[in-house]
BAVOKE-172774 format. One record per residue (C-alpha): residue number from 1; residue in three letters; z, x, y. Coordinates in Angstrom, 1 decimal, m for minus. Example, Ala and Ser with C-alpha at 12.3 -4.5 7.8 and 13.67 -1.06 7.14 Angstrom:
  num  residuo      pz      px      py
    1      Ala     7.8    12.3    m4.5
    2      Ser     7.1    13.7    m1.1
//
This chain:
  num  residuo      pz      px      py
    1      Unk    15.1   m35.8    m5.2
    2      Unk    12.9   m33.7    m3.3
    3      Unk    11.6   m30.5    m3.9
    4      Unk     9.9   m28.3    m1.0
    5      Unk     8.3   m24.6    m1.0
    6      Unk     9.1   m22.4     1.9
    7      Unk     6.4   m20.3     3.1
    8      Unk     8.2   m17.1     5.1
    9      Unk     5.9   m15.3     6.9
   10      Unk     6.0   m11.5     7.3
   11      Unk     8.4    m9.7     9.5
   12      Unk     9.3    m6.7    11.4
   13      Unk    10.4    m4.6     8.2
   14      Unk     8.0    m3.0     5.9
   15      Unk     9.4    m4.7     2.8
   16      Unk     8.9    m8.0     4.3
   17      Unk     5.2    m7.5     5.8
   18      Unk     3.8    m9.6     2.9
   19      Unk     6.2   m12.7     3.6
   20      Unk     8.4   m14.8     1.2
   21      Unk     8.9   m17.6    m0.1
   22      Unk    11.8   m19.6    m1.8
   23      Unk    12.3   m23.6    m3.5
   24      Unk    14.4   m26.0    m1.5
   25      Unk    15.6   m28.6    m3.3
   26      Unk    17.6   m32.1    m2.1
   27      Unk    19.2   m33.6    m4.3
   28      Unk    19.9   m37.1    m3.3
   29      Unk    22.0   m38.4    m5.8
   30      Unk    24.4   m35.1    m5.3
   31      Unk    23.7   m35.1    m1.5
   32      Unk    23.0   m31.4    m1.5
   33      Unk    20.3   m29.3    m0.2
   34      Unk    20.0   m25.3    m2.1
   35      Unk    17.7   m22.9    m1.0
   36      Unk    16.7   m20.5    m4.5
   37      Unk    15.6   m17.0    m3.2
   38      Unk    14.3   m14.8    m5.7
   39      Unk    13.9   m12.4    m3.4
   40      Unk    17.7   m10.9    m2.6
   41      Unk    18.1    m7.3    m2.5
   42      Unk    21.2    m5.4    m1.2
   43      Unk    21.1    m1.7     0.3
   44      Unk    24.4    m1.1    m0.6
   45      Unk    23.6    m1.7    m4.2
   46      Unk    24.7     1.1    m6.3
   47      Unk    22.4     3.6    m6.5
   48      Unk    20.0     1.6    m4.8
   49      Unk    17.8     4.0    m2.7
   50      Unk    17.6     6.1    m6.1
   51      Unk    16.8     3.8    m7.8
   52      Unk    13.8     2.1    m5.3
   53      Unk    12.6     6.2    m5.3
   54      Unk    12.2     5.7    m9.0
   55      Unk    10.8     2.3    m9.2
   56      Unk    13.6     0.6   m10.9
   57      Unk    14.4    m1.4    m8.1
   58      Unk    17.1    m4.4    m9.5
   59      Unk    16.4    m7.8    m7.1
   60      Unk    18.7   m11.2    m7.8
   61      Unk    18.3   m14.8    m7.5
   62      Unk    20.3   m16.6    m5.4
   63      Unk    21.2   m20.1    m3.7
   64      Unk    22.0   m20.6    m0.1
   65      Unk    21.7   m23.5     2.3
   66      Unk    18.6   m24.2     3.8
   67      Unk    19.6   m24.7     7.0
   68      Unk    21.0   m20.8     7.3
   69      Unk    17.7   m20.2     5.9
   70      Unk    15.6   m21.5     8.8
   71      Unk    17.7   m19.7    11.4
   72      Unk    18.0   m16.3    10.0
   73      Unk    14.1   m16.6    10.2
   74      Unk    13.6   m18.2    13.4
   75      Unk    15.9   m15.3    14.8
   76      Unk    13.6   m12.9    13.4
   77      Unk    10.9   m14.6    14.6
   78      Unk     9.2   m15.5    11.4
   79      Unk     6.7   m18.9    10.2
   80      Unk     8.4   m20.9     8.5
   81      Unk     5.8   m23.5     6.5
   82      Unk     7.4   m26.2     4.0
   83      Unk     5.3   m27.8     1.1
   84      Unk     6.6   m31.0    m0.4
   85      Unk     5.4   m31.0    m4.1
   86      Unk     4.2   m34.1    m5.4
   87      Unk     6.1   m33.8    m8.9
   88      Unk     7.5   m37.3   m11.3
   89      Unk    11.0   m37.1   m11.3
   90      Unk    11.7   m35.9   m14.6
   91      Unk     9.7   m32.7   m14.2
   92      Unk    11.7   m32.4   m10.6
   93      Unk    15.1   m32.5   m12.4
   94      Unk    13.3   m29.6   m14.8
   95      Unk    12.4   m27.5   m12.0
   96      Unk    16.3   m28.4   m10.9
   97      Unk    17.3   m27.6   m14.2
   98      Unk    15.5   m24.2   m14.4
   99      Unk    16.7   m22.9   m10.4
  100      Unk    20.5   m24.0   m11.5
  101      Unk    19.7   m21.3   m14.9
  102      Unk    18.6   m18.6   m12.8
  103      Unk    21.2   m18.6   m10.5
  104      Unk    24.0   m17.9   m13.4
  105      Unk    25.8   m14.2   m13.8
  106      Unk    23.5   m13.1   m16.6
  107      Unk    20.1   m14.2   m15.6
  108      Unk    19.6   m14.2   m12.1
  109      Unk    18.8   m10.4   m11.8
  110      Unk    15.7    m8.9   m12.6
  111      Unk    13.5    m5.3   m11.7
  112      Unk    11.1    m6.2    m9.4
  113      Unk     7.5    m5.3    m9.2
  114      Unk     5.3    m5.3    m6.3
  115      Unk     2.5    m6.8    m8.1
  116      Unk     3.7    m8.4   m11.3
  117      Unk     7.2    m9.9   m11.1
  118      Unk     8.1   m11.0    m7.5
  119      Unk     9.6   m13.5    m5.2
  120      Unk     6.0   m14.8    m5.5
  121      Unk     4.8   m14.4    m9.0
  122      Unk     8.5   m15.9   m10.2
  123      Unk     8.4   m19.2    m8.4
  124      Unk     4.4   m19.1    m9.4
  125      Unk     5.8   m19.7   m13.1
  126      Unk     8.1   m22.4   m11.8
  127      Unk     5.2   m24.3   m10.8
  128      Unk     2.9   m23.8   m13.4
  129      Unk     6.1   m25.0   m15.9
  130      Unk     6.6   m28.1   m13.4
  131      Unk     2.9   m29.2   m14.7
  132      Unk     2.8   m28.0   m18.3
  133      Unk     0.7   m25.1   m18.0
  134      Unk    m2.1   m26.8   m15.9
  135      Unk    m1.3   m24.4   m12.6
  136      Unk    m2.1   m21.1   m14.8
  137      Unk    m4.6   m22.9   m16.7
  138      Unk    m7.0   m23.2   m14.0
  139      Unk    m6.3   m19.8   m12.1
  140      Unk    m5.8   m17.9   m15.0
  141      Unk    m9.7   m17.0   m15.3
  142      Unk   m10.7   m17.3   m11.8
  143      Unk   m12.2   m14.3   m10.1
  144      Unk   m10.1   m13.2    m6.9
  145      Unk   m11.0   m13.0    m3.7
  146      Unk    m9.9    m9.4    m3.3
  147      Unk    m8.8    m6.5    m5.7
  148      Unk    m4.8    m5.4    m5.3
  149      Unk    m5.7    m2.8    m2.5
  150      Unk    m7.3    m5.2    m0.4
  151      Unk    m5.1    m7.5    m0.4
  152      Unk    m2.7    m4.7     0.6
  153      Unk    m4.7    m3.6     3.1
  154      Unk    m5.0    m7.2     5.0
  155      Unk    m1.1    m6.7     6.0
  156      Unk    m0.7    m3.3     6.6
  157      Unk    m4.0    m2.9     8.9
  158      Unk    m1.8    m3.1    12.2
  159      Unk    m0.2     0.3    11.6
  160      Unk    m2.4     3.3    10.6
  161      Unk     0.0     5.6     8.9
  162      Unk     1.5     3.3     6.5
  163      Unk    m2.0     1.5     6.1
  164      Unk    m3.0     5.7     5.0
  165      Unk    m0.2     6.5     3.2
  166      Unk     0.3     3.3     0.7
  167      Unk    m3.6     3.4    m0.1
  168      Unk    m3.2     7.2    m0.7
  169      Unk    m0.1     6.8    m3.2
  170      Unk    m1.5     4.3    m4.7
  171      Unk    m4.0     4.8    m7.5
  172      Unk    m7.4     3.3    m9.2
  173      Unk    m4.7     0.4   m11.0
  174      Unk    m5.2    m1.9    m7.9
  175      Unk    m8.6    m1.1    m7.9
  176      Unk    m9.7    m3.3   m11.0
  177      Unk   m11.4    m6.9   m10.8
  178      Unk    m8.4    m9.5   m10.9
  179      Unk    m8.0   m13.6   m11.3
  180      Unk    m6.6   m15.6    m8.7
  181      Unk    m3.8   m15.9   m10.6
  182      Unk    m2.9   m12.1   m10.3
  183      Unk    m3.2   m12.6    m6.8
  184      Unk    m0.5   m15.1    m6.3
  185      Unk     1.6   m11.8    m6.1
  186      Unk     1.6   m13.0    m2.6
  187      Unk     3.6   m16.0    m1.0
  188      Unk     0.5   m17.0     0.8
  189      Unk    m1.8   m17.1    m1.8
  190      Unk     0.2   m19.3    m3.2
  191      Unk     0.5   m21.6    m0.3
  192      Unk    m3.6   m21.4    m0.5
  193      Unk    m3.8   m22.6    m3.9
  194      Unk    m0.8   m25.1    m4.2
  195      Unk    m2.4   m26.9    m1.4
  196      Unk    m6.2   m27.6    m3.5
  197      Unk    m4.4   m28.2    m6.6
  198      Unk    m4.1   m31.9    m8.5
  199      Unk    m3.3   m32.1   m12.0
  200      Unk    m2.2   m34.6   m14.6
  201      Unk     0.8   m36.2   m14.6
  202      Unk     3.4   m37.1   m18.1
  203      Unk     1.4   m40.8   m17.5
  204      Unk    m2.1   m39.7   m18.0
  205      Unk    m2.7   m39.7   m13.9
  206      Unk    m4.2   m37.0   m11.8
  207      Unk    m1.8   m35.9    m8.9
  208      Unk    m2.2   m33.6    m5.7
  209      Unk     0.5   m30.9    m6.2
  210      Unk     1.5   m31.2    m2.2
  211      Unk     2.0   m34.3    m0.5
  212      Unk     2.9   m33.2     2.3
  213      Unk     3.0   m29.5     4.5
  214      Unk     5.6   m29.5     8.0
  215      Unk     5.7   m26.6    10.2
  216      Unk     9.3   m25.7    11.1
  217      Unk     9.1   m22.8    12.9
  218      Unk     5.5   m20.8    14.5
  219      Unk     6.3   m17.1    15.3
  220      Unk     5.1   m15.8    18.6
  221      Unk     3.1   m11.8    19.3
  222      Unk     3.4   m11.0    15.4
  223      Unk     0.2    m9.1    14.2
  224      Unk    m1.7   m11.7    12.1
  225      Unk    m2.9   m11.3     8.5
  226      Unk    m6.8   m10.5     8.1
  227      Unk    m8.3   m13.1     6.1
  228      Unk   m10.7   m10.6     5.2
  229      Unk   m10.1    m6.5     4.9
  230      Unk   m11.5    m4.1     7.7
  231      Unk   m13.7    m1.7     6.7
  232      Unk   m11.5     1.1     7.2
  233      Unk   m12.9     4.3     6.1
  234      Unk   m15.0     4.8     9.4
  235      Unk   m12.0     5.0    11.7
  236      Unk   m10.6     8.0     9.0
  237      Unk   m13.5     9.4     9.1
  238      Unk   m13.3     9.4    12.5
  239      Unk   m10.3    10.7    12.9
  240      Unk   m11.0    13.6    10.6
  241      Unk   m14.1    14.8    12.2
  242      Unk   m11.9    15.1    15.3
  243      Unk    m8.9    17.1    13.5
  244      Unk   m11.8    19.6    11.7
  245      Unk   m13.9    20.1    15.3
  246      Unk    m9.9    20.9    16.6
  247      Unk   m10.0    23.4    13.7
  248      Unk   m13.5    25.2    14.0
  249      Unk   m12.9    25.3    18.2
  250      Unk    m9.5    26.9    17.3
  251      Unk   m10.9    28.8    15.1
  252      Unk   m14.0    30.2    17.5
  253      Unk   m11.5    30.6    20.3
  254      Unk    m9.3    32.8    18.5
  255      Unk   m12.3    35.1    17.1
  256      Unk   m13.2    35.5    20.1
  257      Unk    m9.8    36.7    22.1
  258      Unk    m7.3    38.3    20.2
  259      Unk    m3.9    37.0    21.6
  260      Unk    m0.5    36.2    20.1
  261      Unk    m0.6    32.8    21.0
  262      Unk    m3.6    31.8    19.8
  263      Unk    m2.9    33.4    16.3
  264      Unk     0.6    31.5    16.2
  265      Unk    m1.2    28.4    17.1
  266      Unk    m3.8    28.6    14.4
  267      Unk    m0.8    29.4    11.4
  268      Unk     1.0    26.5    12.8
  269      Unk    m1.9    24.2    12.8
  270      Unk    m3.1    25.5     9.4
  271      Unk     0.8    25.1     8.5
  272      Unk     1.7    21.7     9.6
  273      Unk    m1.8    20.4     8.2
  274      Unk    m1.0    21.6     4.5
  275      Unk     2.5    20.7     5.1
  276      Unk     2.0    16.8     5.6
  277      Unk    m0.9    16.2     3.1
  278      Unk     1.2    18.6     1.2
  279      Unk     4.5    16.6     1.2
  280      Unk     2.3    13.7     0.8
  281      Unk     1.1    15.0    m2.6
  282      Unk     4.3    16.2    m3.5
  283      Unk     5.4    12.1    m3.3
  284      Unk     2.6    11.2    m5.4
  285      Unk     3.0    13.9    m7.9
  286      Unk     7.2    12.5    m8.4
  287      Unk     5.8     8.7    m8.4
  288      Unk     2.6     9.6   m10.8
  289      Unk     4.9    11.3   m13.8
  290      Unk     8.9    11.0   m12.9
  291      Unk     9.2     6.9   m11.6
  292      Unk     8.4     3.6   m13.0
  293      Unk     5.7     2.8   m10.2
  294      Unk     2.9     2.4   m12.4
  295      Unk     0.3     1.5    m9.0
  296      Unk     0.3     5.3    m8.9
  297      Unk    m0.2     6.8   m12.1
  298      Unk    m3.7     8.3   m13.1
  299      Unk    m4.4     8.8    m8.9
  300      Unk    m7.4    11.1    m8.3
  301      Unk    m6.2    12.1    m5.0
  302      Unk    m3.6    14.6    m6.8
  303      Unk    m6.8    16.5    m7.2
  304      Unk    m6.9    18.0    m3.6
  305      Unk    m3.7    16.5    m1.7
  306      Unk    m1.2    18.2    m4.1
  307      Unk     2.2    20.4    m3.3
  308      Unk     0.6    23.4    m3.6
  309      Unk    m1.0    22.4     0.1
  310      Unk     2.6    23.4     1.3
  311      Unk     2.1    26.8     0.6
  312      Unk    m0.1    26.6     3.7
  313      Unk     2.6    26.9     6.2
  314      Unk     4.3    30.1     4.6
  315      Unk     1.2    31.4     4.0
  316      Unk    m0.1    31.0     7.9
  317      Unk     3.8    32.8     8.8
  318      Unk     2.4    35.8     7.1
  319      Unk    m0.4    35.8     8.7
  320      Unk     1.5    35.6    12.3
  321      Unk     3.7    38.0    11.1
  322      Unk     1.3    40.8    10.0
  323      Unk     2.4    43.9    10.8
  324      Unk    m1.3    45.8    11.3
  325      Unk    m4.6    44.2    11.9
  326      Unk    m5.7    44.8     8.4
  327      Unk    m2.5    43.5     6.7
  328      Unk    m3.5    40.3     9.0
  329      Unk    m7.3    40.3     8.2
  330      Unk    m5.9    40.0     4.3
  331      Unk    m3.8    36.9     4.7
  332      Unk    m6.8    35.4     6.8
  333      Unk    m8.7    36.2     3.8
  334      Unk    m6.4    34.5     1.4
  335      Unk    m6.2    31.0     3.6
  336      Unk    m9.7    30.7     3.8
  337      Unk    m9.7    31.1    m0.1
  338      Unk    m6.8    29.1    m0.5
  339      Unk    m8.5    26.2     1.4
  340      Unk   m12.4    26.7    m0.3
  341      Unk   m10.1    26.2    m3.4
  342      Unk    m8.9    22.7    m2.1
  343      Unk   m12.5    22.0    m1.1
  344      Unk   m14.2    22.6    m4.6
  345      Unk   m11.0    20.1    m5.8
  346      Unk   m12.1    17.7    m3.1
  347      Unk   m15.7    17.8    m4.6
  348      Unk   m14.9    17.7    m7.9
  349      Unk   m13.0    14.5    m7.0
  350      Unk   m15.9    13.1    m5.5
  351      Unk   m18.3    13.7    m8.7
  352      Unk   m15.2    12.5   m11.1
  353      Unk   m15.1     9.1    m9.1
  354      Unk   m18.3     8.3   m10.1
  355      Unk   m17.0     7.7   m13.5
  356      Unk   m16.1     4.8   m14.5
  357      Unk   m12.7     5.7   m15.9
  358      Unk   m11.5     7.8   m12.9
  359      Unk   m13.5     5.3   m10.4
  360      Unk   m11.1     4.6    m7.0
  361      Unk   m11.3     3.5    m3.8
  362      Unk   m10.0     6.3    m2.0
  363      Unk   m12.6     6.4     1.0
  364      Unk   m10.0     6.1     3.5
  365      Unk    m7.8     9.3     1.6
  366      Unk   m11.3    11.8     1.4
  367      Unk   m12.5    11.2     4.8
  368      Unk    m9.7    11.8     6.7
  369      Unk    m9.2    15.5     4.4
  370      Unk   m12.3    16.3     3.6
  371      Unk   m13.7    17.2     7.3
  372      Unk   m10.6    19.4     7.9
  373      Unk   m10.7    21.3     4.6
  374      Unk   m14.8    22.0     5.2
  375      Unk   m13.3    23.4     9.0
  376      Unk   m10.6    25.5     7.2
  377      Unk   m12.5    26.9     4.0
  378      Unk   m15.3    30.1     4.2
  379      Unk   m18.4    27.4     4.5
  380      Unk   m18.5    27.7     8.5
  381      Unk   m18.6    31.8     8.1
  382      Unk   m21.0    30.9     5.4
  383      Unk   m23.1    29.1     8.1
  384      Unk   m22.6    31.5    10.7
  385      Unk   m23.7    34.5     8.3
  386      Unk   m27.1    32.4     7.1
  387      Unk   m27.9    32.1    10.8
  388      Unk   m27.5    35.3    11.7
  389      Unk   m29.0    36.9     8.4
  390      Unk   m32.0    34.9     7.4
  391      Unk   m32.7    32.3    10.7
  392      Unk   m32.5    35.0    13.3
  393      Unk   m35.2    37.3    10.9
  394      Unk   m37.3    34.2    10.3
  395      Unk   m37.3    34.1    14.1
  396      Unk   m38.4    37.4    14.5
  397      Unk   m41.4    37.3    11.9
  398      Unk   m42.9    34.0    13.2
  399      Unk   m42.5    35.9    17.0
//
């Protein structure tokens, strides 16, 4: 008998960007080959896309050849790595034993968890079972490499609004210390560690876990995963200096011609700004109190990115749509309140996050709002007044 971990790497989907990974086994004796995937979803599940909204997402083990296996991912262009596991019979006929268990009717489904109960974390227990505990014994209390959002961040850094948005729905959960054991929520991680791992066999004798590692299948132009997390914040910030110096140029254009178009222009971009970060918050608000995904409860970022920022795009019609130049000059008043509102939130966030209890790494989230909301609040006419108040008289007495 031979048993065999399949490494998957990560494909074109954004459900499969952190790879799989499955157990082969051949049975000799039988002359069959099984590939157990505990990793099987369906879309056309009932319910399924309410219940993925609400976190209760129900996966399944199942068995297939191996050989269909390899195809389906060398058609989608994905690694395929195989690690032969260096296990005494009897505790390969176990791991047999356990694979045939979870395949039946009433055990092979489960919910699945992104960071706790995965294709990853499930065939993690079959290993550390295969050698009596030994596998979680030594991980168990190891620092990680990375903390939960890291790790996140090293497959998702390719594409910049899904590398935003998942750091900005998720909260300060994946932010806490964790043991390499935790991190085996990955497939690779677990290739990493099953690869320096020897323990003690039934007989007393100490035993590499892998024997031997084959490389089926090498995919070709896929965006590799970072060994080490960018530093990420300084491109946000980047990009949010850029949106807020759009804002205040709009913003001095428009005070300085008064035309129809450059009034619709700055409701719509006013709009449109409060309505993403807007429907963005109104996400995490649903996910923080209404689903099961516990990686976003307690998230500071509900503090300024809420749903209330969507009343920024009726608020900026009524501004358009002011019938006198006074009725418009109040609605302009009320959005620059509105904003200074979301701005004193934003600060207060900042000071919170120094706590320990409310500490996150939201960098990436505050930079890329902040700027604007500084552009959009009453702080530039703040500016604008002390320089023409108090710089301009200062002036004139030292002249």
């Amino acid at each position: 008998m031979e048993i065999r971990i399949a490494l998957i790497g990560p494909g074109d989907e954004l459900y499969f960007w952190w790879g799989h990974i499955g157990l082969i086994i051949d049975d000799h004796l039988t002359a069959s080959s099984r590939f157990y995937d505990w990793g099987i979803f369906s879309f056309d599940n009932e319910n399924f896309f309410v219940n993925f909204a609400l976190g209760r997402l129900l996966y399944t083990c199942g068995v297939s050849p191996p050989d269909w296996n390899y195809q389906h991912y060398v058609n989608t262009n994905r690694d395929i790595i195989l690690y032969t596991l260096n296990l005494p019979l009897e505790k390969k006929r176990e791991v047999q034993r356990f694979a045939e268990w979870s395949i039946l009717p009433e055990n092979k489904d489960y919910f699945y968890h992104h960071f706790r109960d995965n294709c990853a974390t499930r065939l993690r227990d079959i290993l550390d079972m295969a050698v009596d505990g030994q596998f979680k014994e030594r991980y168990n209390n190891e620092p990680g490499r990375f903390s939960l959002r890291q790790h996140v961040y090293r497959h998702t850094w390719f594409n910049p609004f899904f590398d935003w948005i998942l750091s900005f729905w998720m909260s300060r959960v994946i932010d806490t210390p964790i043991t390499v054991w935790d991190e085996m929520f990955l497939p690779s991680e677990i290739a990493l560690r099953i690869q320096e791992f020897s323990y003690i066999d039934p007989n007393g004798f100490e035993r590499n876990m892998v024997s031997n590692v084959e490389t089926r299948f090498q995919s070709q132009n896929r965006p590799i995963v970072l060994d080490i997390p960018r530093l990420q914040w300084p491109g946000s910030l980047t990009l949010g200096c850029i949106m807020a110096l759009l804002f205040l140029l709009l913003r001095f254009i428009k005070s300085q011609e008064d035309k129809p178009g450059l009034k619709k222009l700055w409701a719509l971009a006013q709009g449109f700004f409060g309505l993403f970060f807007g429907f963005a918050g109104l996400m995490l608000f649903f996910m923080m109190f209404f689903t099961d995904h516990d990686y976003t409860y307690n998230n500071i970022n509900i503090f300024f990115a809420n749903p209330l920022l969507i009343a920024a795009l009726p608020m900026g019609i009524c501004y358009y749509k002011a019938p006198s130049p006074i009725d418009r000059s109040k609605w302009e008043l009320i959005i620059k309140t509105f904003w200074t509102c979301f701005l004193v939130l934003c600060l207060i966030s900042i000071l919170l996050n120094q706590l320990p209890f409310f500490r996150q790494q939201n960098q990436l989230d505050l930079t890329l709002i902040l700027p604007s909301l500084v552009a959009l609040s009453w702080l530039p006419d703040f500016f604008v007044y002390i320089r023409r108040e108090y710089l301009w008289r200062w002036f004139t007495m030292l002249t």
